[in-house]
ZAMITI-105682 format. One record per residue: x, y negated, z negated of N, C-alpha, C in turn; residue in one letter. Coordinates in steps of 0.001 Angstrom, whole numbers, padded with zeros to 6 digits, always signed. Example, Ala and Ser with C-alpha at 12.3 -4.5 7.8 and 13.67 -1.06 7.14 Angstrom:
% ZAMITI-105682
+013190+005690-007800+012300+004500-007800+013200+003300-007800A+012850+002250-007080+013670+001060-007140+012900-000030-007870S
This chain:
% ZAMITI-105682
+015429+015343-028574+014299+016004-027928+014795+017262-027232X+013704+018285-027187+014208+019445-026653+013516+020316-025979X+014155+020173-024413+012833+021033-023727+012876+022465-023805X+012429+023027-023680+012206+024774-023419+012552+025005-022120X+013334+026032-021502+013239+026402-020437+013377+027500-020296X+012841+028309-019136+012736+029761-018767+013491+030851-019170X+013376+031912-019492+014214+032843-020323+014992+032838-019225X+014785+033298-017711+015420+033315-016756+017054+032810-017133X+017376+031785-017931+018688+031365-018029+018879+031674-019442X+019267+032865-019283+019976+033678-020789+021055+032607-020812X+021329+033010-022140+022928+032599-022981+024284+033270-022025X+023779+034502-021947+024934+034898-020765+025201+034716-019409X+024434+034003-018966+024266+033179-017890+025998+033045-017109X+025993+032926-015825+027507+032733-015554+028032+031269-015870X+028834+031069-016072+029732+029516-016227+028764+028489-015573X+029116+028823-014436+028645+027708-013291+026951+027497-013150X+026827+028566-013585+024786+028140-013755+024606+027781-015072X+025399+027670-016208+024930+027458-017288+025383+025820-017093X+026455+025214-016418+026677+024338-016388+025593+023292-015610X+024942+023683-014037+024090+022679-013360+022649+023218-014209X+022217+023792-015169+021064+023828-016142+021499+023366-017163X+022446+022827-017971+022871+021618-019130+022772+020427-017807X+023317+020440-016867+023022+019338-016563+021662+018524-015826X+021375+019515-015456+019482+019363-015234+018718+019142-016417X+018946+019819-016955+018092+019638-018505+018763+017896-019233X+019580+017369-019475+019648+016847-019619+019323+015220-018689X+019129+015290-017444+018535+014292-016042+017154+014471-016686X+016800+015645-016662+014910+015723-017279+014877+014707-018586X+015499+014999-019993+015664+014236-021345+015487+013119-020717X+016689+012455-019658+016966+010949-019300+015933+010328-018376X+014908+010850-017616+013410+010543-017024+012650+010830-017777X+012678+011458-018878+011084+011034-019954+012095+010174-020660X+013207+009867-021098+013180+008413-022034+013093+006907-020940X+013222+007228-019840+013225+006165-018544+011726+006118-018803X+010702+006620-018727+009293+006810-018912+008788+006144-019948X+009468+006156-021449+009217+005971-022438+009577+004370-022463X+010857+004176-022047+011063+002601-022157+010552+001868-021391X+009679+001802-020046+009776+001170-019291+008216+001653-019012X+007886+001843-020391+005772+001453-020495+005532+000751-020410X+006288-000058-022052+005788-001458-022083+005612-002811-020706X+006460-002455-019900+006928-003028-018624+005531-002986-017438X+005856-001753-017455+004717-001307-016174+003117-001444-016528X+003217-001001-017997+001501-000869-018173+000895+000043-017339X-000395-000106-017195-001082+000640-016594-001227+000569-014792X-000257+000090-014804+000273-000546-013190+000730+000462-012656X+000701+000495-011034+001162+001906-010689+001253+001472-009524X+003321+002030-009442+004414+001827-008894+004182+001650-007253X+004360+001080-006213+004480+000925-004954+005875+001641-004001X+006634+000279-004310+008092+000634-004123+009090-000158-004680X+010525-000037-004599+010941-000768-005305+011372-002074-004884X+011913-003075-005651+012378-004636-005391+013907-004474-005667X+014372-005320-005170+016118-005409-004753+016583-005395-006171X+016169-005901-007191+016385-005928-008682+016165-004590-009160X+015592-003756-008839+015210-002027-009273+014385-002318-010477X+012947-003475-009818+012003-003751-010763+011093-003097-009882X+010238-003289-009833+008353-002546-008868+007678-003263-008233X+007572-003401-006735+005951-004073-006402+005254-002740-006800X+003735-003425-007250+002660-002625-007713+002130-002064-006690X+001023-001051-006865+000108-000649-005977-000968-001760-005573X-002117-002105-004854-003508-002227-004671-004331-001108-005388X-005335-001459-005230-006982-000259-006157-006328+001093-004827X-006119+000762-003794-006364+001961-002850-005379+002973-002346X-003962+002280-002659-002574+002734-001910-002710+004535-002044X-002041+004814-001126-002003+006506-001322-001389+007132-002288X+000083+006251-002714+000955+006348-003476+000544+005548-005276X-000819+005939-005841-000971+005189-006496-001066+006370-007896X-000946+007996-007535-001092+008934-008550+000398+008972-008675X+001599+008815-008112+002277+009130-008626+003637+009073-009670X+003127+007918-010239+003551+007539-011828+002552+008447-012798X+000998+008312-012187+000666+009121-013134+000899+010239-013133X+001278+010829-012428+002104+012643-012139+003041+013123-013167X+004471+012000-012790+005091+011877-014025+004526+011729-015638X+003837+011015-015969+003280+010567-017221+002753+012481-017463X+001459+013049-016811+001272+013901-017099+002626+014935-017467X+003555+015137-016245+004664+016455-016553+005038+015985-017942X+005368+014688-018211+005978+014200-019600+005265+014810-020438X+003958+014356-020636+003144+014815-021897+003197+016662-021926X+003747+017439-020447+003581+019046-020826+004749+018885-021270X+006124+018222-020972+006931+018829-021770+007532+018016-023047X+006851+017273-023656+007061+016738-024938+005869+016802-025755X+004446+017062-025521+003682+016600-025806+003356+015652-026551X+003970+014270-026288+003639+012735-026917+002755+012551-026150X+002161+012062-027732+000400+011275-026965+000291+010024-026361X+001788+009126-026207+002036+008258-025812+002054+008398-024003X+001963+009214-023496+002007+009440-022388+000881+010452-022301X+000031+010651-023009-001272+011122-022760-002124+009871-022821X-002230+009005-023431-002655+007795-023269-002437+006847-021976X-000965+006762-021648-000766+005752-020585-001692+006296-019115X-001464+007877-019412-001939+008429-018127-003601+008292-018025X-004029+008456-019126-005444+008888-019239-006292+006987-019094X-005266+006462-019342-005520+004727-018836-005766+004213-017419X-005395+005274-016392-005245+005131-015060-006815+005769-014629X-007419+006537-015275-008304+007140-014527-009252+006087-013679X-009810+004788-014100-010528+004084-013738-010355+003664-012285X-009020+003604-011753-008306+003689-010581-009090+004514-009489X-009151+005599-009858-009549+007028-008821-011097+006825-009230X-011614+006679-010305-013258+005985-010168-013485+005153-009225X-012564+004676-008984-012773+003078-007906-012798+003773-006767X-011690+004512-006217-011606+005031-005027-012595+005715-004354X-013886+006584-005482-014404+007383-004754-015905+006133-004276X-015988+005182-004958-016643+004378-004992-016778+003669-003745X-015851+003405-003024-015201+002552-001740-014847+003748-000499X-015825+003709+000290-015635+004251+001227-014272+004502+002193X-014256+003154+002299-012797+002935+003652-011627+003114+002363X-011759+003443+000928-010562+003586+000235-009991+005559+000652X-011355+005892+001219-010882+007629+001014-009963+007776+002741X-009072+008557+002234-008368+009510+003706-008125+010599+003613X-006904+010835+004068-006577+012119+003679-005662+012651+002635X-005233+011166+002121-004357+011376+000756-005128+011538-000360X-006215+012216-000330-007337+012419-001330-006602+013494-002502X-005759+014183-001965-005218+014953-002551-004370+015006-003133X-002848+013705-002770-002502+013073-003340-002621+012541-004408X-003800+011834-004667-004075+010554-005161-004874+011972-006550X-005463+012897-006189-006125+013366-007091-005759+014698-007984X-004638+015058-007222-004379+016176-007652-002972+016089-009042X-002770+014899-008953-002318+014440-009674-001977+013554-010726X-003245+012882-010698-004523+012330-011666-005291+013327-012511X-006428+013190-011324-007668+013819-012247-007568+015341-012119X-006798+016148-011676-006295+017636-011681-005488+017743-012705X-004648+017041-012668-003833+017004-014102-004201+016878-015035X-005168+015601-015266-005845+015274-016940-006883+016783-017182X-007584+016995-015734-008227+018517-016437-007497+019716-017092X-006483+020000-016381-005459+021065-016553-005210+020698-018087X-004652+019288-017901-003811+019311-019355-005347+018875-020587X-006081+018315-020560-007133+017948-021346-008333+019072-021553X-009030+019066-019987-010272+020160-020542-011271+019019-020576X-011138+017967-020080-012458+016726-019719-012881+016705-018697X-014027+016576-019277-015111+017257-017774-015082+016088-016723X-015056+015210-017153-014996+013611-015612-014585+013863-015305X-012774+014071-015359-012001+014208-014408-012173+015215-012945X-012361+016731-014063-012926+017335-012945-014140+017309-012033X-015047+016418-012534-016090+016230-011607-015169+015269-010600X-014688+014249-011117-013825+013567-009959-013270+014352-008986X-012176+014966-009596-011348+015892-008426-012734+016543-007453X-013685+017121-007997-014295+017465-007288-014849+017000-006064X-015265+015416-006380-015992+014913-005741-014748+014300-004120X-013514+014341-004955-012536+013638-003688-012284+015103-002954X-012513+016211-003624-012367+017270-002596-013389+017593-001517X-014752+017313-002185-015576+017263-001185-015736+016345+000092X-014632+015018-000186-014543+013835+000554-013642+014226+001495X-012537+014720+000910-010925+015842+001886-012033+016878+002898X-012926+017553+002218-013240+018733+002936-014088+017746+004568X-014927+016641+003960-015323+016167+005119-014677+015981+006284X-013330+015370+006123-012815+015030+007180-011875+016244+007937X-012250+017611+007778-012091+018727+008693-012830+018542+009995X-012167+018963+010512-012299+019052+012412-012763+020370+012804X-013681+021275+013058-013503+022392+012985-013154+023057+014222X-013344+021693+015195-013097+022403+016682-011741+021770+016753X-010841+021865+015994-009046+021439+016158-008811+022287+015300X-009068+022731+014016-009211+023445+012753-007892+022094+011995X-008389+021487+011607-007206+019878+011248-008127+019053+010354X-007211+018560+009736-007654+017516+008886-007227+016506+009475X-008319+015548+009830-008324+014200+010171-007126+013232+009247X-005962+012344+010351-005206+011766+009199-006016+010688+008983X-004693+009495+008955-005424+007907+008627-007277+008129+009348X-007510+007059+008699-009111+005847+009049-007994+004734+010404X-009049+004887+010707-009107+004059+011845-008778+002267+011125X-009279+001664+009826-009104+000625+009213-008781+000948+008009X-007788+001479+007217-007499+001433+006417-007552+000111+005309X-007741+000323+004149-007491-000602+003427-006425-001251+003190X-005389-000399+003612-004054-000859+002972-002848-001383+004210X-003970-001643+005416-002771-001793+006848-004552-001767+007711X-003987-001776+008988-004729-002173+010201-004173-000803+010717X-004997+000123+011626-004683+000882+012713-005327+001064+013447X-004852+000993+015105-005691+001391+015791-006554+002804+016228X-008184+002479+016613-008528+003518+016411-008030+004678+017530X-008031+004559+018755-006929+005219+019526-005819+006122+019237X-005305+005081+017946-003843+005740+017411-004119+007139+016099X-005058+006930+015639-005783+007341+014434-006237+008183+014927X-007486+008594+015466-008237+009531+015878-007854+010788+016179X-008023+011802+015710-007912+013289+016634-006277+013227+016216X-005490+012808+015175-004442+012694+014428-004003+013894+013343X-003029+014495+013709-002700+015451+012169-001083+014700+011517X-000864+014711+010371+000680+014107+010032+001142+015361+008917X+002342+015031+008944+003644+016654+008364+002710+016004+006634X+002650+015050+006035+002806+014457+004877+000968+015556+004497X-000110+015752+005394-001191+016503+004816-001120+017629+004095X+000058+017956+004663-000298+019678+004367+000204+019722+002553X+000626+018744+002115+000721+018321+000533-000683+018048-000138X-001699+017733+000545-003251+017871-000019-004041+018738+000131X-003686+019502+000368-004381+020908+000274-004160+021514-000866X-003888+021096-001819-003783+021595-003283-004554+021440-003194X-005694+020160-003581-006670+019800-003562-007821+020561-003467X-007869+021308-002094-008713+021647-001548-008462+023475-002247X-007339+023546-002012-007374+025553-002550-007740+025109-004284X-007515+024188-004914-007785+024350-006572-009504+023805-006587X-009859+022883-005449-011663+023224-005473-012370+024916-005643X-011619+025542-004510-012139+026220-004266-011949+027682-005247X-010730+027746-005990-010612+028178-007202-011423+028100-008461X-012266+026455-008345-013313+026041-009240-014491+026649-009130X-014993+026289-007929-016436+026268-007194-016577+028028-006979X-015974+028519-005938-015648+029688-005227-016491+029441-003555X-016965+028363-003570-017040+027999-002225-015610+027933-001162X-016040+029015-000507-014905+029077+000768-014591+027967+001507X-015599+027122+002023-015033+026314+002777-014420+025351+002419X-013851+025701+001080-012640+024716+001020-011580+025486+001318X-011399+026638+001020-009975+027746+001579-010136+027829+002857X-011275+027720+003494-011357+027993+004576-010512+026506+005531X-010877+025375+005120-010450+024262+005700-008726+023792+005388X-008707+024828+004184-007123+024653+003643-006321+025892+004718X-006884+026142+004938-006474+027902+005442-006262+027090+007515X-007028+026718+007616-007122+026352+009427-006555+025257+009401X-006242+024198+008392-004849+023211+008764-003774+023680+008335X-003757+024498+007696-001796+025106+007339-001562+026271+008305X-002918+026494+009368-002475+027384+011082-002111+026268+011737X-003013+025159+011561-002574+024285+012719-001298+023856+012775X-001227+022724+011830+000137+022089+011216+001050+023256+011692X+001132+024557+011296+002297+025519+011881+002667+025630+012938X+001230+025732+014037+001356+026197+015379+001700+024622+016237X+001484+023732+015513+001775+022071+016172+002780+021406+016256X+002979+021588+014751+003790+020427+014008+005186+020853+014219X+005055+022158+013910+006307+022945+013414+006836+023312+014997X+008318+023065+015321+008486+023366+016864+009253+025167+016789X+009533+025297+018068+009771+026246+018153+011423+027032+017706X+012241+025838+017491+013532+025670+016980+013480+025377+015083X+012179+024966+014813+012310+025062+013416+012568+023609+012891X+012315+022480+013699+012185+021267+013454+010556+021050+013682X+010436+019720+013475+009405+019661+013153+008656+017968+013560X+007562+017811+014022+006844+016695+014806+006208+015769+013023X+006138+014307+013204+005790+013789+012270+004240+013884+012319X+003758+013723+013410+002641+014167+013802+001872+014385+015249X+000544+014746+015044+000391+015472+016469-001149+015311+016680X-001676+015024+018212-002292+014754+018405-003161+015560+019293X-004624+015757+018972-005674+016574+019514-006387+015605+020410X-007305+016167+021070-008507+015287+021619-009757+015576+020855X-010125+014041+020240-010808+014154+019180-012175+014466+019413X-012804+015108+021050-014190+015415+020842-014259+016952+020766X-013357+017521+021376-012961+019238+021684-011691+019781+021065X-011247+019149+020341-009918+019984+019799-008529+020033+020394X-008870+019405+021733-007443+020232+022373-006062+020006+021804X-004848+020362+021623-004223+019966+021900-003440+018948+022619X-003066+018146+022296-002184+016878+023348-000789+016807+023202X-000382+016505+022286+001732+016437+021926+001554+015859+020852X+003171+015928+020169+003429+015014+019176+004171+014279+019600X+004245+013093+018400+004432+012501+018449+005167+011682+016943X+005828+010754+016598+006379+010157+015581+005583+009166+015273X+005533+008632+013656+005240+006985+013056+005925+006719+012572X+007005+007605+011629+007769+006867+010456+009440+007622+010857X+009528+008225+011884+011043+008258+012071+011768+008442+013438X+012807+008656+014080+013515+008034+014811+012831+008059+016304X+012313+009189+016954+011975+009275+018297+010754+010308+017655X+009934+010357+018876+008797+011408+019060+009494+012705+019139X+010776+013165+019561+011405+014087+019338+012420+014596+018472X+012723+013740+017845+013449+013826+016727+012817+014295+015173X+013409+014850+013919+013068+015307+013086+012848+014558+011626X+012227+013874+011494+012400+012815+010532+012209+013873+008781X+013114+013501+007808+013723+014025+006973+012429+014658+005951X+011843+013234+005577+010820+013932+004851+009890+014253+005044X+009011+014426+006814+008186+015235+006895+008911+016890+007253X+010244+017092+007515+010635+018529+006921+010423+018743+005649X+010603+018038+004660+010598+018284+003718+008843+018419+003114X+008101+017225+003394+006792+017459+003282+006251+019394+003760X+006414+020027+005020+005971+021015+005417+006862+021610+004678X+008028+022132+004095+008528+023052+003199+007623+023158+001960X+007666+021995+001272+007188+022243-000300+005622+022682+000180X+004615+021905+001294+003152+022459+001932+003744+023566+001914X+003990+024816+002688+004161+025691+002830+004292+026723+002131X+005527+026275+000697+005756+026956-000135+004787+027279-000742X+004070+025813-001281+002777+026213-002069+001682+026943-001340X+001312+027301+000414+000132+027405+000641+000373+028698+000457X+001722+029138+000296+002246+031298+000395+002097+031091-001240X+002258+030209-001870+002240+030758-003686+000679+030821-003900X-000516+029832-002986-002170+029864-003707-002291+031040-003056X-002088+031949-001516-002669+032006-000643-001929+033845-000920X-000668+033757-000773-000063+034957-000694+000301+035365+000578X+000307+034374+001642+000603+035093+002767+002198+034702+003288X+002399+035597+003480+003961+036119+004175+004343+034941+005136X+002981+034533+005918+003308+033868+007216+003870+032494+006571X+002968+031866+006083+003388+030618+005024+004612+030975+004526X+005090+031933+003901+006392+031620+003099+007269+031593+003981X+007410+032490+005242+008173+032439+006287+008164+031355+006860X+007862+030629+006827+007544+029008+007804+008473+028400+006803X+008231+028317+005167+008422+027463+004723+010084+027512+004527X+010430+029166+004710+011526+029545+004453+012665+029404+006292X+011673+029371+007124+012392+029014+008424+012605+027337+008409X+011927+026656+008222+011291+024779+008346+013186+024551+006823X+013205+025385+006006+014297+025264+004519+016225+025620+005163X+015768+026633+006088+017155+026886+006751+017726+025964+008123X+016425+025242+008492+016949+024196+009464+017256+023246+009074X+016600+022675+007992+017288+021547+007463+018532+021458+006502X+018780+022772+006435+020055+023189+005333+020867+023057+006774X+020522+023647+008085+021328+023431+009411+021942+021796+009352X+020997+021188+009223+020966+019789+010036+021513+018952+008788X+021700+019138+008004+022353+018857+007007+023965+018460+006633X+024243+019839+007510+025589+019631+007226+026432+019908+006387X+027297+018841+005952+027731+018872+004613+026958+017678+003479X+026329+017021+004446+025431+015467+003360+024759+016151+002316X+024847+015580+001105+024355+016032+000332+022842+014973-000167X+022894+014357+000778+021318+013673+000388+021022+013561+002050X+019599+013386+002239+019310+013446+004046+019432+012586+004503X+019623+012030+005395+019513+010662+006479+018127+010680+006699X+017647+009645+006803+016031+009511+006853+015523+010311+007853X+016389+010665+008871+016054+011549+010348+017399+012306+010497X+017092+013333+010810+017900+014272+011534+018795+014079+012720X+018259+013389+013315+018649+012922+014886+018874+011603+015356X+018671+010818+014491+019495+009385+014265+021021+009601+015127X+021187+008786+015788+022767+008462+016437+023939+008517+015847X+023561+007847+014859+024926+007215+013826+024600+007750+012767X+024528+009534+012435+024037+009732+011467+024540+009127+010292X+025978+008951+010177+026873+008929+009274+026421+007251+008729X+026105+006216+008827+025518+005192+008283+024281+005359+008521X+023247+006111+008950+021918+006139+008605+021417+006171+007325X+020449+005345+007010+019979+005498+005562+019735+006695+005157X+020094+006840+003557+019598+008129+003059+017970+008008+002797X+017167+009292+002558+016368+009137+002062+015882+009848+000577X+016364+009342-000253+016504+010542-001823+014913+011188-001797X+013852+010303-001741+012623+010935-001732+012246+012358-000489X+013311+012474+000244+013509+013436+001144+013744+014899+000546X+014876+014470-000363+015869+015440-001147+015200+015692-002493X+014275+015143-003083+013955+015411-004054+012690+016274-003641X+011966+015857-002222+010418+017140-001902+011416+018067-001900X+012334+017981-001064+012770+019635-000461+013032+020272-001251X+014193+019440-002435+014468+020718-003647+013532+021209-004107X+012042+020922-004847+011090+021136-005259+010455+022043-004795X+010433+021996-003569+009715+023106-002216+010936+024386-002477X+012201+023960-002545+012710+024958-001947+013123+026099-003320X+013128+025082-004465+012693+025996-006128+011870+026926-005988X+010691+026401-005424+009135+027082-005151+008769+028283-004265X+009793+028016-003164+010241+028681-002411+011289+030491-002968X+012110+029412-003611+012541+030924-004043+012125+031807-005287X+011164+030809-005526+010394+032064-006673+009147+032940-006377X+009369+032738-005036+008526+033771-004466+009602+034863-003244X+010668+034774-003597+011716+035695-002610+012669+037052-003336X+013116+037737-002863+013514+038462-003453+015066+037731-004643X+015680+038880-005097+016588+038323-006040+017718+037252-005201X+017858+038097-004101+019070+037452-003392+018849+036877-002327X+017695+036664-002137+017116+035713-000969+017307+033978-002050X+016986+034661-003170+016737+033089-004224+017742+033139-004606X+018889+033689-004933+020094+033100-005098+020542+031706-004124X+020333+032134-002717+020646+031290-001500+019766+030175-001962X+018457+030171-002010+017226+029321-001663+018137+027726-003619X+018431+028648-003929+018387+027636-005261+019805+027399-005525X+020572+027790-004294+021962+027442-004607+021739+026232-003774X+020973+026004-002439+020709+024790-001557+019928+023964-002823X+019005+024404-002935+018258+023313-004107+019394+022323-005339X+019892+023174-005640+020907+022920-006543+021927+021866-005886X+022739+022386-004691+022864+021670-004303+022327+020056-004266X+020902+019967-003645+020181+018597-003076+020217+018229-004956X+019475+018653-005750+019694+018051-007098+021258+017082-007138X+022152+017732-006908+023779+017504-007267+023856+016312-006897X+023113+016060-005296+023361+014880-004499+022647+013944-005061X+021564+013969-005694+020568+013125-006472+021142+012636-007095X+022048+013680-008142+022357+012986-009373+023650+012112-008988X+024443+012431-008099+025706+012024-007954+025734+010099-006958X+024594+010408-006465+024652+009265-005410+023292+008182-005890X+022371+008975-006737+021238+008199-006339+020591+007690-008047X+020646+008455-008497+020970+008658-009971+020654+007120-010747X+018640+006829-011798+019367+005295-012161+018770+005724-012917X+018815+006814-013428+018189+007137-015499+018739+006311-016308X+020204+006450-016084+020598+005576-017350+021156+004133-016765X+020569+004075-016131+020453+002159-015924+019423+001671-016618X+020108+000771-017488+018663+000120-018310+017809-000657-017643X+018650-001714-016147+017619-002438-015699+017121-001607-014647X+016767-000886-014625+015853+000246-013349+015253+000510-014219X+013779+000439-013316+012531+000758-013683+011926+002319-012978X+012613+002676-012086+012313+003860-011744+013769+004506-011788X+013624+006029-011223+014681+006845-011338+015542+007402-010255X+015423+006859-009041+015874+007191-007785+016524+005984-007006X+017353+005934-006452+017816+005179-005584+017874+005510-004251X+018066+004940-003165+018167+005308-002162+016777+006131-001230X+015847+005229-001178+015239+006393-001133+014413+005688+000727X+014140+006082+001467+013739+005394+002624+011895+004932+003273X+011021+004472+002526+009698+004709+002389+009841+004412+004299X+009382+003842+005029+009709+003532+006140+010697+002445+007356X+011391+003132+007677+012538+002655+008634+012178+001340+009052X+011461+002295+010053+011200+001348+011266+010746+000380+010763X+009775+000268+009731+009299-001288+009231+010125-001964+008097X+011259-001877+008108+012314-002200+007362+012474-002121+005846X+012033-000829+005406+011842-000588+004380+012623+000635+003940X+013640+000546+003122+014536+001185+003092+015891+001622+001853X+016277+002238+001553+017103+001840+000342+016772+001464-000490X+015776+001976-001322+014886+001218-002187+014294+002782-003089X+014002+002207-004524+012857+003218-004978+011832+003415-004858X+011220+004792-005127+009967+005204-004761+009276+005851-005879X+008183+005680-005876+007563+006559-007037+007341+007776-006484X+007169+008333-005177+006935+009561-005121+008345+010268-005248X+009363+009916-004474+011001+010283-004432+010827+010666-006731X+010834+009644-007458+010813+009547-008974+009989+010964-009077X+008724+011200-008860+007528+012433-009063+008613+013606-008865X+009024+013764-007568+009566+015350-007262+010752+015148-007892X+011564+014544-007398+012756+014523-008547+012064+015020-010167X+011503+014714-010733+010704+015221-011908+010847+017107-012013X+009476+016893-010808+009089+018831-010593+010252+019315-009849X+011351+018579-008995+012131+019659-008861+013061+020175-010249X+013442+019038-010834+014396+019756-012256+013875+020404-012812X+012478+020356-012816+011312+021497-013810+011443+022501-013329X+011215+022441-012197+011233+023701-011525+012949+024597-011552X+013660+023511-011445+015131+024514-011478+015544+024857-013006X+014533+024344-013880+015130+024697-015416+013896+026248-015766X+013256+026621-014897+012363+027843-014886+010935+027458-015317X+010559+025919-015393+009029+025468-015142+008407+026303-014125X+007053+026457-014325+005954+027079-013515+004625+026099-013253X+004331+025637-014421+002991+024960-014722+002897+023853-013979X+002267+023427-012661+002113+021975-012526+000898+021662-011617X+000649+020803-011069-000874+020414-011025-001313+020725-009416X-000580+021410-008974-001037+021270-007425-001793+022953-007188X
């Protein structure tokens, strides 16, 4: 099999870049045949996290994390076009039918869940359901704008998939939103109704002016007063302290960012995404995969989190293809880098008994969940090698 990749990597290419693009290109080959063998297995089931065996608990009808096997399936079918993975994917749609169906199933991972589903099957198909779907979960995303916070509402107060309190919930923004606003800028690309740019446009101010601190780290999330907007503090759910930097919501606001300066064009976004890319290249070190948090004690046995390292490279690909020549030399020599660490530490393509493609990956700490695969960590790992082999095309 043989993918195409960007003229960008001539034949004369230097040594050392021709070498980590044979070897990217070939990690890509070894996740669509990981894809290919391990259909029959999964079916139309869609991935949770992983089991100590590097087999799958499944999703529920509602999980947030339930598009992104089908994400993969789609990139597969752009770059092989087997209908075998136009099928598996196009098998899932009934899923996201369900969702819009069930009230307490919608949040704010609407964008998530859709932009990589039913955005994808349109992109790649040209079937009109889908896009009425996407449509309809964008109009569901656009509801839960705040206009006197300018924020997208996170969790429901009762989720389907966990209990939260409403206290804790309410008047809530988290680093992981600003990844659904694809959603909302590719509505509004459809429709030409503003107030979806408009609502995409006043949470990627907020999230900046909130989330993002003044040192270039960054709050997991942050809290307004939910009748007037105000401001209150942040605060943490999924990593070490309320002041500390937990790995993959840096990484979440890089790749947000990148993309809101690639729909949007503005300077300010790429600069965020490109300040939020040099702190964590800071905090980094020499590790070549992240510690689930930045500011962990013991960094040095802190869990890694590969699904950390696989947003950021992706973001930070994205990132430099919107920078000058030698700004993206830097931006994709770090990327390159985080790939290296993927492949070197975390790496289970060619394990036959793994069912996904990542190891190490940290879904949440604190609730002892950890070291384990992920289907979203599997997704970007995907679009970042796409992206470092000179891919453009993808669904957000």
């Amino acid at each position: 099999m043989k993918i195409e990749t960007s003229s960008y990597f001539a034949a004369s290419a230097p040594a050392a870049v021709t070498s980590h693009v044979d070897r990217h290109q070939a990690a890509l080959v070894r996740c669509i045949g990981k894809l290919q063998t391990t259909m029959p297995i999964i079916g139309i089931r869609n991935p949770k996290i992983g089991l100590d065996d590097n087999g799958w608990a499944y999703c529920g009808p509602y999980d947030w994390v339930v598009s992104f096997h089908a994400g993969q399936l789609w990139l597969a079918l752009q770059l092989t076009g087997d209908p075998t993975f136009l099928h598996a994917a196009r098998a899932r749609r009934s899923v996201f039918r369900n969702i819009l169906a069930h009230r307490r199933a919608q949040d704010h991972d609407l964008g998530f869940q859709y932009s990589l589903s039913c955005v994808a099957e349109w992109l790649m198909t040209g079937e009109k359901e889908p896009r009425a779907l996407a449509l309809d979960a964008a109009n569901l995303l656009l509801g839960r704008y705040r206009p006197e916070g300018r924020y997208l509402q996170a969790w429901n107060a009762l989720p389907t998939h966990g209990s939260m309190r409403a206290d804790f919930a309410n008047g809530r923004i988290i680093a992981d939103t600003m990844q659904n606003l694809a959603l909302l800028y590719w509505a509004y690309g459809e429709t030409g109704r503003s107030d979806f740019r408009d609502a995409a446009d006043g949470h990627a101010d907020t999230s900046l002016k909130h989330l993002v601190r003044a040192d270039d780290t960054s709050f997991h999330t942050f809290l307004f007063d939910p009748g007037n907007g105000r401001p209150l503090r942040g605060e943490t759910h999924q990593g070490f302290a309320d002041d500390s930097c937990w790995s993959r919501g840096q990484a979440w606001l890089i790749h947000g960012f990148a993309q809101c300066a690639r729909v949007t064009g503005s300077e300010t976004y790429l600069d965020a995404a490109r300040k939020l890319a040099a702190k964590a290249q800071q905090l980094m070190g020499t590790e070549v995969v992240p510690a689930w948090d930045y500011n962990v004690p013991d960094s040095q046995n802190a869990p890694r989190d590969s699904s950390a390292g696989a947003i950021m490279a992706a973001g930070i690909y994205m990132l430099a293809d919107q920078c000058s020549f030698d700004e993206a030399q830097h931006w994709r020599g770090f990327a390159d880098r985080l790939i290296a660490g993927l492949l070197d530490t975390c790496d289970l393509t060619s394990d036959p008994a793994a069912l996904g493609l990542l190891a190490h990956g940290a879904a949440h700490v604190g609730s002892g969940f950890s070291d384990t695969m992920l289907p979203y960590g599997d997704y970007y790992f995907m679009e970042a090698l796409m992206r470092s082999l000179g891919h453009t095309q993808f669904f957000w």
